[in-house]
C-alpha positions as a Markdown table, in Angstrom:
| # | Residue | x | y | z |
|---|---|---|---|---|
| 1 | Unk | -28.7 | 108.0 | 201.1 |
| 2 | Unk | -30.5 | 111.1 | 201.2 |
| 3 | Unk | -33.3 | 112.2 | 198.5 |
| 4 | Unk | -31.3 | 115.4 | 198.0 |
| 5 | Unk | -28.0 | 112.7 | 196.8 |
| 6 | Unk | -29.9 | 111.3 | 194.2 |
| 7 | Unk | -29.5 | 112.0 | 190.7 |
| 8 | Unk | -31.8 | 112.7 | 188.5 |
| 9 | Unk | -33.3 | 109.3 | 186.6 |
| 10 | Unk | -32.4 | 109.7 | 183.2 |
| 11 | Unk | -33.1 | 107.8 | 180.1 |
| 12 | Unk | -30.8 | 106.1 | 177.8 |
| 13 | Unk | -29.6 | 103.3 | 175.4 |
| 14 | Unk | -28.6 | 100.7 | 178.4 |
| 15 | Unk | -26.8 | 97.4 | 178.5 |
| 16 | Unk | -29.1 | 96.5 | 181.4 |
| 17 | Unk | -32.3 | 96.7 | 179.3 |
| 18 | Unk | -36.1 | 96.6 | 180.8 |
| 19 | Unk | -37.5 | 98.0 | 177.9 |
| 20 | Unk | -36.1 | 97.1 | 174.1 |
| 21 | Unk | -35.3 | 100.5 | 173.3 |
| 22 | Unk | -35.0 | 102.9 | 176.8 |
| 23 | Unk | -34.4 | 102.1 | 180.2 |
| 24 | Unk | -35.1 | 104.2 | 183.6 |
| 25 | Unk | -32.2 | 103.6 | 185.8 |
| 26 | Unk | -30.8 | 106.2 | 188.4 |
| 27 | Unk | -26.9 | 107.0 | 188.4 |
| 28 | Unk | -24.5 | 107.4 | 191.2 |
| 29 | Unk | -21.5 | 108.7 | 191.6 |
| 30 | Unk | -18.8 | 106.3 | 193.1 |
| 31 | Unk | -19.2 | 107.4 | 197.3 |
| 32 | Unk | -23.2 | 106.4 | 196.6 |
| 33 | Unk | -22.2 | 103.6 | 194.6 |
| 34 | Unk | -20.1 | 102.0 | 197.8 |
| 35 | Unk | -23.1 | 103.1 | 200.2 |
| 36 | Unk | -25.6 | 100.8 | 197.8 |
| 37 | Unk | -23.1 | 97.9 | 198.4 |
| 38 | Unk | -22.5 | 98.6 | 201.6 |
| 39 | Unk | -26.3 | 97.7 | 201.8 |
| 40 | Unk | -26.6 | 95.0 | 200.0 |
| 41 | Unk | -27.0 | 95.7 | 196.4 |
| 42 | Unk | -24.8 | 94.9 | 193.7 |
| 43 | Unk | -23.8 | 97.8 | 191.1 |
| 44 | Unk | -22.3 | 98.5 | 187.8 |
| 45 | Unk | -21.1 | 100.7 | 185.3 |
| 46 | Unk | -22.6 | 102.2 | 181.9 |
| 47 | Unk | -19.5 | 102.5 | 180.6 |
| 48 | Unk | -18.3 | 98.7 | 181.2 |
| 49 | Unk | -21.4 | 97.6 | 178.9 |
| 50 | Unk | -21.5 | 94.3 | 180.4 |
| 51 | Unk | -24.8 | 93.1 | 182.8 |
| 52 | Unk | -22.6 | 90.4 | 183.8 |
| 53 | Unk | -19.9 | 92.5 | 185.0 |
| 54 | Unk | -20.9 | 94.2 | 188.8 |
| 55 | Unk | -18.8 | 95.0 | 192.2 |
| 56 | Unk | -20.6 | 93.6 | 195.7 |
| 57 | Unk | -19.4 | 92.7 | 198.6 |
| 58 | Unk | -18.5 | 88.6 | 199.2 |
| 59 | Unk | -17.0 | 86.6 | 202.5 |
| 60 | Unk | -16.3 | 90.6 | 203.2 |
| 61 | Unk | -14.4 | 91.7 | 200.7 |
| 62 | Unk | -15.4 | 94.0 | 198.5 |
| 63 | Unk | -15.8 | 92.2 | 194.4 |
| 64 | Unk | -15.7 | 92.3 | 190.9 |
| 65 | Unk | -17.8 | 89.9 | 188.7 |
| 66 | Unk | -16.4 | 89.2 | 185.6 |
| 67 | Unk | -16.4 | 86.0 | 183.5 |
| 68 | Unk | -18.5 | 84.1 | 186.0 |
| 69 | Unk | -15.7 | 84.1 | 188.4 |
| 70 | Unk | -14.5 | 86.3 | 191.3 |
| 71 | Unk | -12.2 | 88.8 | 191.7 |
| 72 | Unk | -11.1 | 91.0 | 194.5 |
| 73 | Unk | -11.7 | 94.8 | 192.8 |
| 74 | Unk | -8.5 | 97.0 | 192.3 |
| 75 | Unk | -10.5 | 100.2 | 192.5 |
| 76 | Unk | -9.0 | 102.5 | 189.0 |
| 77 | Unk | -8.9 | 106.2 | 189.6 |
| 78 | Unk | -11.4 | 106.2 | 186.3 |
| 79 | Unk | -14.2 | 104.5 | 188.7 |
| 80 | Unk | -13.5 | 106.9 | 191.7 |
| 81 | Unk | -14.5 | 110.0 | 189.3 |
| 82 | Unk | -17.4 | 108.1 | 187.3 |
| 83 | Unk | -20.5 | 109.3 | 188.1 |
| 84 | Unk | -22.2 | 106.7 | 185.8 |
| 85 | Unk | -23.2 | 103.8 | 188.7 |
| 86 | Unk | -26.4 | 102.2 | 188.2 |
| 87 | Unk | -28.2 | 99.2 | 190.9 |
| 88 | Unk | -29.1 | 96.1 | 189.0 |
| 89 | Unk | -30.7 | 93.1 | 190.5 |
């Protein structure tokens, strides 16, 4: 991923909190979200409020965490257009 693809780091209320009050996190949109678990990473959304909810990739497929358990991810059309992917560890 390029420095020019980045997006701006932002500050915000996060479910994913560093900080009590704000977090520094940077977003991606959803092409920049497969490319960080293409590498490796796992990565959420804002929107789904949940730490414990993330996509990666596991035995080669690409997942969804959810409930402590596995699932493989039916991509929606709402996470294609969602620009609001973070990387958590």
């Amino acid at each position: 991923m390029t420095t020019q693809s980045k997006k701006t780091i932002e500050y915000a209320t996060s479910p994913l909190p560093k900080d009590k009050n704000k977090t520094e996190f940077e977003k991606y949109n959803f092409v920049e979200a497969i490319a960080t678990i293409l590498s490796g990473d796992k990565v959420t959304r804002i929107e789904w409020a949940n730490k414990d909810i993330y996509c990666l990739i596991k035995d080669k497929f690409l997942m969804l965490h959810r409930d402590n358990k596995f699932f493989n991810w039916i991509i929606a059309s709402e996470d294609m257009e969602a620009s609001d992917w973070i990387k958590i560890d």
